[in-house]
C-alpha positions in Angstrom: 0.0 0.0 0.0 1.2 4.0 -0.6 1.1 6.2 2.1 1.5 9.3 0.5 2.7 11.1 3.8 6.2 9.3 2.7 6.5 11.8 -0.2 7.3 15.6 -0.4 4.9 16.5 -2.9 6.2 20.0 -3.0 9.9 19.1 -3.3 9.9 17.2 -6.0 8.9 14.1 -4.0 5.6 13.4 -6.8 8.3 11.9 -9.2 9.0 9.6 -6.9 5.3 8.5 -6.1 4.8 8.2 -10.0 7.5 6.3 -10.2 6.8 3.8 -7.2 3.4 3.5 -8.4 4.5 3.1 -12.2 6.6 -0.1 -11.1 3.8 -1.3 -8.3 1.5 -1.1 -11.5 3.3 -2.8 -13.7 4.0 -5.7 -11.4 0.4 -6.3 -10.1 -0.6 -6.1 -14.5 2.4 -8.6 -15.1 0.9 -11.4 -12.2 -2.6 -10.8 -13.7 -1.2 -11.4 -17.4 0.4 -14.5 -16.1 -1.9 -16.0 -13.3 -5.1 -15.7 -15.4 -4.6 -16.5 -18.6 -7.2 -18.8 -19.1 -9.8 -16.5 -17.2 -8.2 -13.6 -19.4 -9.4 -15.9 -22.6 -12.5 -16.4 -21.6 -14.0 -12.9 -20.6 -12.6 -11.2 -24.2 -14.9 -8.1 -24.8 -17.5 -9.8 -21.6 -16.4 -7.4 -18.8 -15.2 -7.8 -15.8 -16.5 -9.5 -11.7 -16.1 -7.5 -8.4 -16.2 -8.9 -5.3 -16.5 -6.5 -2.4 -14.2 -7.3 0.6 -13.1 -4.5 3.9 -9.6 -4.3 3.2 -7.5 -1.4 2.5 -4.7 -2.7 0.1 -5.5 -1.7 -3.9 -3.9 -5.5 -5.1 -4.5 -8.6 -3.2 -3.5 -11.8 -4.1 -5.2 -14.8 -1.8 -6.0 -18.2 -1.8 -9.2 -19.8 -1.6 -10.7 -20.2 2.4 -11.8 -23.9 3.1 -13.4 -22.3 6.9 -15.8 -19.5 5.3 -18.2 -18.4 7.8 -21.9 -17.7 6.3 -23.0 -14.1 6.0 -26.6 -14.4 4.7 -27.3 -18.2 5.8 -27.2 -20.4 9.0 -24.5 -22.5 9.4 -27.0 -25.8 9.5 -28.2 -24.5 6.2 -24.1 -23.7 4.7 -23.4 -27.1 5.7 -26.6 -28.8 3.8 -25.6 -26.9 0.8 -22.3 -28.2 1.2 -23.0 -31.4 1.5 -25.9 -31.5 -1.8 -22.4 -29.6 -3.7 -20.1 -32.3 -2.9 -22.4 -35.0 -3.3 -22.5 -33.7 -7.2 -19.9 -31.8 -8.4 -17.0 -33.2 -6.2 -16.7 -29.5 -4.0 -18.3 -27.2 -1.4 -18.8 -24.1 -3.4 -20.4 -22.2 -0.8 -17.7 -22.8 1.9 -15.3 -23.1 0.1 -16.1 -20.6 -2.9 -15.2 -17.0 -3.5 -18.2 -15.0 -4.3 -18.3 -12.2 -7.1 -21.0 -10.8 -9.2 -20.6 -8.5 -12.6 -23.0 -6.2 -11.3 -20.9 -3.4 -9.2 -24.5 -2.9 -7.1 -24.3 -6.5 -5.4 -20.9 -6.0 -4.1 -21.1 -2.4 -2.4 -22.5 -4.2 1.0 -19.5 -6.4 1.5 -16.7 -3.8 1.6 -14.7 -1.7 -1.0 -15.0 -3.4 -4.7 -12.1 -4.6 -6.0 -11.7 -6.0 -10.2 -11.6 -10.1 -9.4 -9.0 -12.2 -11.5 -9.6 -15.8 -11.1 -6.1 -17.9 -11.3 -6.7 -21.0 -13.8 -10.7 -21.5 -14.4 
């Protein structure tokens, strides 16, 4: 993350904050080129997902949770749904899922909305 109290804007310090971001930039574009190809493919000209999370960091790179705790469900009914998922498509989706939607509306109750780049598909 930048904190922009580090620079002396004044003095000539906003080169360097152009800079540092230019590089920060340019790294976070390079893991999304490589990381997500295939989810890169398959979105051509479709848009982008957003998934809205309270964090304060503009690039996050994370792994999957297996220990999700329900925000709109009971935990009886997570673990139901779970159990239906597994039974059929070899997974628990809903604890073990990230959630996302396309629509920038759906996200704004979760936290801040970040772009969402899948790694593989």
């Amino acid at each position: 993350m930048i904190n922009i109290s580090e620079y002396d804007i004044v003095g000539g310090g906003m080169t360097r904050l152009i800079k540092y971001m230019s590089e920060d930039l340019s790294i976070a574009f390079q893991s999304i080129k490589n990381d997500c190809k295939p989810f890169l493919q398959e979105i051509k000209g479709a848009g982008f997902i957003y998934r809205g999370i309270k964090n304060t960091s503009w690039f996050i790179k994370k792994t999957t949770r297996s220990n999700r705790n329900p925000m709109n469900m009971t935990q009886r009914n997570l673990e139901l749904y779970d159990k239906v998922f597994k039974e059929k498509f070899g997974w628990k989706p809903r604890s073990e899922g990230v959630f996302t939607s396309a629509d920038l509306d759906d996200m704004h109750m979760y936290g801040s909305i970040y772009y969402f780049f899948p790694i593989g598909i």
